[in-house]
C-alpha positions in Angstrom: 114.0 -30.2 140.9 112.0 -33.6 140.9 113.4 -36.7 138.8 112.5 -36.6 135.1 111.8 -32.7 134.3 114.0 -31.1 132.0 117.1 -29.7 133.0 117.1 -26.9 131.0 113.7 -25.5 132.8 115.4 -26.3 135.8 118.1 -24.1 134.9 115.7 -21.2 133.4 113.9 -21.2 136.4 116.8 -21.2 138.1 118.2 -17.9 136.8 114.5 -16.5 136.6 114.5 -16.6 140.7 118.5 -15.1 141.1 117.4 -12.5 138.5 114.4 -12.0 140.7 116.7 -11.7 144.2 118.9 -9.4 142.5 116.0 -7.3 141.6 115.5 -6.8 145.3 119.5 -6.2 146.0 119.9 -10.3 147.4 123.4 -10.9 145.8 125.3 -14.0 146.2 128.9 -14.9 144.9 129.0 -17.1 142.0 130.5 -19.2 143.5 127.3 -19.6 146.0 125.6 -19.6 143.2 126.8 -22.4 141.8 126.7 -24.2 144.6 123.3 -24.2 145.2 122.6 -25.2 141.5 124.8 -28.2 141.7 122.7 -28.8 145.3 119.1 -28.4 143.5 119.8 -31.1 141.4 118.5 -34.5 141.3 119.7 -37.7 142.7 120.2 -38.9 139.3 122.2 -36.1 138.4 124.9 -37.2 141.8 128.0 -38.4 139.7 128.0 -35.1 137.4 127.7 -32.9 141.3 130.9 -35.5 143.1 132.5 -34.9 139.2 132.2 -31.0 139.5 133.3 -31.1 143.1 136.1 -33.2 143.0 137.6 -31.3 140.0 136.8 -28.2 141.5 138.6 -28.8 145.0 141.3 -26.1 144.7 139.9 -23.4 142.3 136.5 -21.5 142.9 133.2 -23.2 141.6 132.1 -20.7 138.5 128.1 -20.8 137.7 129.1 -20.5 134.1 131.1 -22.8 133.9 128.7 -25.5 136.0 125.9 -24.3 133.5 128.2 -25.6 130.6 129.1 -29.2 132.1 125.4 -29.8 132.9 124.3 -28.6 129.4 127.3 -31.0 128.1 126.3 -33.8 129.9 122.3 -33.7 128.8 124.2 -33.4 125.6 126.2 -36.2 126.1 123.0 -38.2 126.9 121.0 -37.3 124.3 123.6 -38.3 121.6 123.9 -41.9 123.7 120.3 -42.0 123.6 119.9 -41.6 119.8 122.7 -43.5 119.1 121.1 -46.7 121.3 117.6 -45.7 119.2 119.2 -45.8 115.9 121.0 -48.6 115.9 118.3 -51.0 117.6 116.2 -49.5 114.7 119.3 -50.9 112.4 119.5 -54.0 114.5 115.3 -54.6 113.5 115.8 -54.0 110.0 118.4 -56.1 109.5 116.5 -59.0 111.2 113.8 -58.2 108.9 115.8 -58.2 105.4 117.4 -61.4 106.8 114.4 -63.3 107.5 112.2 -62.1 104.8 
């Protein structure tokens, strides 16, 4: 996955090619299969991958479960991201009202 495409086509294609190998009897633990979603992501997505493995040290990676904390973290951004929008949008208006 390059930097900037969406996470969640990453993940869909992601499941479209293991759906695809298991269509042709290639299985691979979950756990495997994890792994190599947490390793096909982006450079900017490093401190969720040393998160998940660090956390995960003594216990058996899940790929549900790694699907969740990605989907919670683009979550987690998004809400960041609109809360940073809205309140420079505030920040502008109130500039506005006060100088005019």
């Amino acid at each position: 996955m390059g930097e900037g495409n969406s996470i969640t086509n990453h993940i869909s294609e992601f499941n479209t090619i293991i759906a695809q190998l298991t269509s042709v009897q290639i299985k691979f633990d979950d756990e495997v299969k994890a792994l190599i979603l947490l390793s096909s992501l982006p450079e900017s997505w490093s401190a969720t991958v040393t998160a998940v493995s660090n956390s995960a040290s003594n216990s058996k990676l899940k790929l549900d479960n790694i699907r969740y904390l990605i989907f919670e973290d683009v979550r987690r951004k998004s809400l960041r991201e609109s809360s940073s929008s809205s309140s420079g949008s505030t920040l502008s208006t109130e500039t506005k009202v006060r100088s005019g």
